[in-house]
N, C-alpha and C positions, 0 to 999 in steps of 0.2 A: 499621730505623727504628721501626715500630711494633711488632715487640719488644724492642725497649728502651725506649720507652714504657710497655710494658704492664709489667712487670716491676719495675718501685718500684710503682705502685699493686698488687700481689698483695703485695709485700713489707709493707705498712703493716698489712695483718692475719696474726693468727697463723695459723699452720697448720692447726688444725684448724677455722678459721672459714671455710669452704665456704659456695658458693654456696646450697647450700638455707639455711644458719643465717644467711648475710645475708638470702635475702629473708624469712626467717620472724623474724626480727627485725623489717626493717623493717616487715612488713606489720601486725605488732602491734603497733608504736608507733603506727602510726594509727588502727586500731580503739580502742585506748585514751584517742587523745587525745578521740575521739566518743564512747566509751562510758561514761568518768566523769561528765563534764558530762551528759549523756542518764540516765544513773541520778538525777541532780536533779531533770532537766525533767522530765521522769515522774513525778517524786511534785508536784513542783509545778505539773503541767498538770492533774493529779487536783482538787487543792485551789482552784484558781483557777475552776474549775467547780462550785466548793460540798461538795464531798465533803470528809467527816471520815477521820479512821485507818482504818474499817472498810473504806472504798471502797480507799485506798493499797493495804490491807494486799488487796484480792479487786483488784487490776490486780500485786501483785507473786507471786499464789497463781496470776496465770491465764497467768502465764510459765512457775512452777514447773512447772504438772502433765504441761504434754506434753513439758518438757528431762525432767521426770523418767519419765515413761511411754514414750518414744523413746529412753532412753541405751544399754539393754543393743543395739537393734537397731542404734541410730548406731555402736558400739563391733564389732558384727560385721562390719557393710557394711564399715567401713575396713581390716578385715584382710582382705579380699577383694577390695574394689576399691581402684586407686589411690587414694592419700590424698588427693592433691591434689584432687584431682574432686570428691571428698565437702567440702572444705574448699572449693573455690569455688562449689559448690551452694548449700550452706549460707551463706556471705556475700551471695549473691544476693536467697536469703530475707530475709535481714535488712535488707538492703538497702532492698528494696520495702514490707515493712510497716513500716519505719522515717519513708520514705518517707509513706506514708499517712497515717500517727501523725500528722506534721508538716503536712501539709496541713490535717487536721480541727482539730488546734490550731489554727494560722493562723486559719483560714476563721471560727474559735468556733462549728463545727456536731459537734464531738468530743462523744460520751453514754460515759457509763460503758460500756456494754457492748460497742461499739467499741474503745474502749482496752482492755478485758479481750483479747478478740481478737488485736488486733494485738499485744498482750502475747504470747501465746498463741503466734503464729504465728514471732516471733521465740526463744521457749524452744524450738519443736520446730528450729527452724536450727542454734540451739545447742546439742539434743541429738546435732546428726550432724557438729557443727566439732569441739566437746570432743574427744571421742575421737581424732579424726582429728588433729588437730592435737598434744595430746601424745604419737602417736605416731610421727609427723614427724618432733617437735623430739628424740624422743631416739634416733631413727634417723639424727641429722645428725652426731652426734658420736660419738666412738669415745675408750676407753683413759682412761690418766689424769687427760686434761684434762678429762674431762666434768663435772665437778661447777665448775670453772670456769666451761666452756662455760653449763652451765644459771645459773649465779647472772648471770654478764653480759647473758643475755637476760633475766633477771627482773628484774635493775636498769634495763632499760633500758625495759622496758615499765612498769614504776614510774614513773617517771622520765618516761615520757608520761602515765601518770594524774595525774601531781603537774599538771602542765598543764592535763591535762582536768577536772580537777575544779573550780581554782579559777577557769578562763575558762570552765566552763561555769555555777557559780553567781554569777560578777558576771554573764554575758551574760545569764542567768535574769532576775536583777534588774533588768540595765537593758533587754532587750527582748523577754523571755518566752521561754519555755518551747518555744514550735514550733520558734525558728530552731536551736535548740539541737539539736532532733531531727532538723534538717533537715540539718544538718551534721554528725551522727551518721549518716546514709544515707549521705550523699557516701564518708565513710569508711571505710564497709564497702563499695562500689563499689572506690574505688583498693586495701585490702587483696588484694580479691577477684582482681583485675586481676594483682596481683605473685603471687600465689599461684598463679594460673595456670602462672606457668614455673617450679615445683618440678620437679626431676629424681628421679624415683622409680626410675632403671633400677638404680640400687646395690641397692635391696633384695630379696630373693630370693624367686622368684615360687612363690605359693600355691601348696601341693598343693591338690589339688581334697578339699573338704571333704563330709561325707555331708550340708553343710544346716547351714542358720542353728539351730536348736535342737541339732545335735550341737555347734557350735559356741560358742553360748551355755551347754552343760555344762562342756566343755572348759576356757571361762576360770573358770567358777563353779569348776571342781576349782583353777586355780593359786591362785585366792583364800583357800577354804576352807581348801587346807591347808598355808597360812604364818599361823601364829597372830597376828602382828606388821601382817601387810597387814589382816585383817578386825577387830583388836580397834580398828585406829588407823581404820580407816573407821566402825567402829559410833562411836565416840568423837564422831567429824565429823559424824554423822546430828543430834547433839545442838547442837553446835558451831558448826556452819555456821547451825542454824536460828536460831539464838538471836542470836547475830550478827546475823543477815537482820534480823530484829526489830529489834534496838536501830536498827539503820544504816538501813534501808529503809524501816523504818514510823514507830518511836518519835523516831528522832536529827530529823529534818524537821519532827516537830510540836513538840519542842522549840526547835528552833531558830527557828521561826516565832515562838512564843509566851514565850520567855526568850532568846533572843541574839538579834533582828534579822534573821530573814527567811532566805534563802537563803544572800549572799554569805557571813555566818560561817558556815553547814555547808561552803560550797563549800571555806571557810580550813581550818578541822575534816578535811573527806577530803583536803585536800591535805597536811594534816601527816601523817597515816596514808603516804600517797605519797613522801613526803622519808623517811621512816621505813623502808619497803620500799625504798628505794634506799641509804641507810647499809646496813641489814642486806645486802643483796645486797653491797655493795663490803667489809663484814667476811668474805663470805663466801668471796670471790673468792681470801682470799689465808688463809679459817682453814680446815681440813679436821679438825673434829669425827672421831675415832677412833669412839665409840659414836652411829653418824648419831641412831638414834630416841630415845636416851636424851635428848641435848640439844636435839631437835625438839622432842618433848613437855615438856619443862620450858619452852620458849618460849611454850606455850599458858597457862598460866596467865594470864601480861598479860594476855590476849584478855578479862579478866573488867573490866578497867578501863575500856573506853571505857561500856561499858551502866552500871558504878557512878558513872562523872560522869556520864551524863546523868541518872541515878535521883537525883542530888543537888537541881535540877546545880548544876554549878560553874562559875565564870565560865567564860569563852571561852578564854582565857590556858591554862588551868587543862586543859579540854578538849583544846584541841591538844598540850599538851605529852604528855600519856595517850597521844591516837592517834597520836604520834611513837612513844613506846616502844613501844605496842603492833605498831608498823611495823616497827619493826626484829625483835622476836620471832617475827612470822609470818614474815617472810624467811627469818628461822636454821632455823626449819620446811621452810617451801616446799624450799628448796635440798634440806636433807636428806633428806626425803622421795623428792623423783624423783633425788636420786642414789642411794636404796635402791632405788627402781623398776628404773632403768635398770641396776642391779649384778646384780640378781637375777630379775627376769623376762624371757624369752626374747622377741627382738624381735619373732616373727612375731606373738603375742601382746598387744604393747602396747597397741591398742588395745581388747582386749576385757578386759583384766584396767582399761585406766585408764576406762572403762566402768562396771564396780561401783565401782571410786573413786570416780564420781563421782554414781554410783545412789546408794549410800549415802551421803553425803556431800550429798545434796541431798531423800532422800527425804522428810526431815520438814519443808521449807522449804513447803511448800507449807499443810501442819496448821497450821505456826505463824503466817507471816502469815496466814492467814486469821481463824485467833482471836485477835490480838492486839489486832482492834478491841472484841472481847467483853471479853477480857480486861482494858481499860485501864477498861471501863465498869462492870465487877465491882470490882473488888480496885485501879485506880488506878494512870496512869500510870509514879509512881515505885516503887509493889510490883514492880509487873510487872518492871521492867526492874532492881532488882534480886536478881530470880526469876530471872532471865539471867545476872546474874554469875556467882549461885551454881550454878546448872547449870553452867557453864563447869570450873567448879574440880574439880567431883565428879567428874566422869566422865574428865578429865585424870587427875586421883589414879587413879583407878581403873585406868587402862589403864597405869602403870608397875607395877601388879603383874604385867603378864604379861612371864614373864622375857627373852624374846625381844627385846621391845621395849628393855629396861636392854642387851640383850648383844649385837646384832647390831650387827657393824662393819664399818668401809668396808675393802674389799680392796685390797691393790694389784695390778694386771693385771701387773704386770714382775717379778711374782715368785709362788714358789710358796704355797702357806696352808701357816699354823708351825703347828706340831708340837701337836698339839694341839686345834688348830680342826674345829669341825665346817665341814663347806663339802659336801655334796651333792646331788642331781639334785632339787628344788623347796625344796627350802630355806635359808635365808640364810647367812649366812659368820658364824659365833658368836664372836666372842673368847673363849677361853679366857682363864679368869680363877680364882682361887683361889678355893674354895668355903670358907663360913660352918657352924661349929655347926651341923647341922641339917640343909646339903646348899645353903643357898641363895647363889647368888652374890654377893662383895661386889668393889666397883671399887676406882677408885683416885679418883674422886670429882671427877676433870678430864674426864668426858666422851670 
């Protein structure tokens, strides 16, 4: 009786959707639904307190520095100790100073240097979930389906920030900023809670390492020597910051001051969120042959949303941007950790997705800070289309490394053709017919 019961409910998911990738599914559609909305109420608990850009931009620089001064150690502890542990540590943290945040809102006894703090103490959570957590999700899936597996979890945590972003800036609007953050804590509690019953006995247990600094060499050596992982990370040191800027610091004081306060940003990041879930559901059923070629051509968009607010442009105008721009970092995201997870060895993940995310965050902290100097120098819309064009530059610049145009997706049910390079730390190359000259040319479909 109750196994046949149980047996249509396992039937309704596919095969390779296993216990850990449900609960780490669902436990990310929660923290999402709290943490888009909580990315508003935080620049708008700043500003309701009197503070200008400069203040936003030193509460969004006092989260950066300890995610980023804690990543390479966050990224060791998790290949050593259970993941899970380190992933509901770290939600706890967040949890509690989330908690607090919301209190001193409420109460109106919140000072700038309080909210730097409690900033502060949630980036270091976050320097020890990151790692742990991408190396979880891509220990949960196995073989052909993963690049699937990863896009339906990235649609579906989309697909919670599309929620949390726009119930978190109408509830901004209509009853401030605390209850947002207060409900931002709750959700990283219940996360924390599902994340608990992760089953880690599949993954194969640590040799014993000589020590956190041989092992922080260790991932610095898989990094260093795949040209394609560091040159697309240094790219994101520029990318992510510049980003952070428009979205974090500049996109809120625009929307304050030309669209109508909160709830249009909150409409603004919700179309960015519809936009990351189209792209994930193209991605679910397109498998891109050259992953990084077609990831990085998706980055360019990214220069769109900073050139309509440098404008800006009406509202209309705005959302339609962060819609494309949504779908583009998807066809990224996707490809991206389906090259992680093709080419770097599991025991590893978490300390190689560690400098992914060192680099990748290390200038966010440079940048918001100066970007309240900056808007009072040179002026809001210079600034921010100072960001576009950083976006483009450094994009172009990393399709020169040939790596990036030629590494492609493998297939695991069969051998590498004739021709391919495919060896011990380095990617799987398509062979392709060489150009006059010696240099690779495609066939121009990715």
């Amino acid at each position: 009786m109750n196994t046949s019961s149980a047996s249509p409910r396992r039937s309704r998911l596919p095969s390779w959707a296993g216990r850990n990738y449900v609960l780490l599914t669902a436990a990310t559609v929660i923290t999402n639904l709290g943490s888009h909305g909580a990315l508003i109420a935080s620049a708008f608990a700043v500003m309701e307190l009197g503070g200008d850009s400069g203040d936003v931009g030193l509460v969004a620089a006092a989260r950066a520095v300890p995610l980023v001064v804690f990543l390479l150690i966050g990224g060791a502890v998790a290949d050593r100790l259970p993941r899970h542990r380190v992933m509901v540590a770290a939600n706890t943290l967040n949890c509690v100073s989330q908690a607090v945040f919301a209190v001193l809102v409420l109460t109106g006894e919140a000072t700038l240097w309080q909210m730097m703090l409690l900033s502060a103490l949630g980036g270091a959570g976050q320097a020890f979930f990151s790692p742990a957590s991408e190396g979880m999700l891509m220990s949960s899936v196995t073989g052909e389906q993963a690049s699937r597996a990863f896009a339906l979890y990235r649609m579906a945590m989309h697909g919670a920030g599309i929620g949390g972003a726009a119930l978190g800036g109408a509830m901004v609007a209509a009853m401030g900023p605390g209850w947002v953050l207060a409900i931002d804590a709750a959700a990283f509690a219940l996360a924390g809670a599902l994340r608990a019953f992760l089953d880690v006995r599949h993954i194969p247990a640590r040799k014993p390492g000589e020590g956190l600094l041989a092992d922080l060499r260790d991932g610095w050596h898989e990094v260093i020597s795949r040209p394609w992982l560091w040159s697309i990370v240094a790219q994101f040191s520029i990318v992510v910051a510049v980003i952070g800027v428009s979205e974090a610091v500049y996109g809120p004081m625009v929307a304050r001051d030309e669209l109508g306060g909160a709830a249009p940003w909150g409409l603004a990041l919700g179309a960015f969120g519809v936009g990351t879930v189209a792209g994930a559901l193209l991605m679910v059923r397109w498998k891109p042959r050259r992953l990084l070629f077609v990831g990085t051509l998706c980055i360019f968009p990214q220069a769109l949303p900073a050139a309509a607010l440098a404008v800006p442009t009406p509202l209309v105008v705005l959302v339609a941007v962060m819609f494309v721009s949504g779908i583009a970092i998807e066809v990224f995201g996707v490809s991206w950790i389906t090259a992680l997870h093709q080419e770097i060895p599991e025991e590893k993940f978490s300390r190689v997705s560690a400098y992914d995310w060192l680099g990748s965050l290390g200038l966010v902290p440079v940048f918001t800070a100066l970007a309240g100097p900056a808007e009072n120098t040179i002026g809001r819309s210079t600034a921010l289309w100072g960001c576009a064009v950083l976006v483009v530059v450094v994009t172009a610049a990393v399709l020169f490394v040939p790596e990036v145009r030629q590494l492609a997706r493998r297939d695991p049910t069969t051998a590498p053709e004739p021709g391919a390079v495919v060896s011990p730390g380095a990617p799987h190359v398509e062979a392709v017919p060489a150009a006059p000259g010696g240099e690779p040319v495609g066939d121009g479909r990715g």
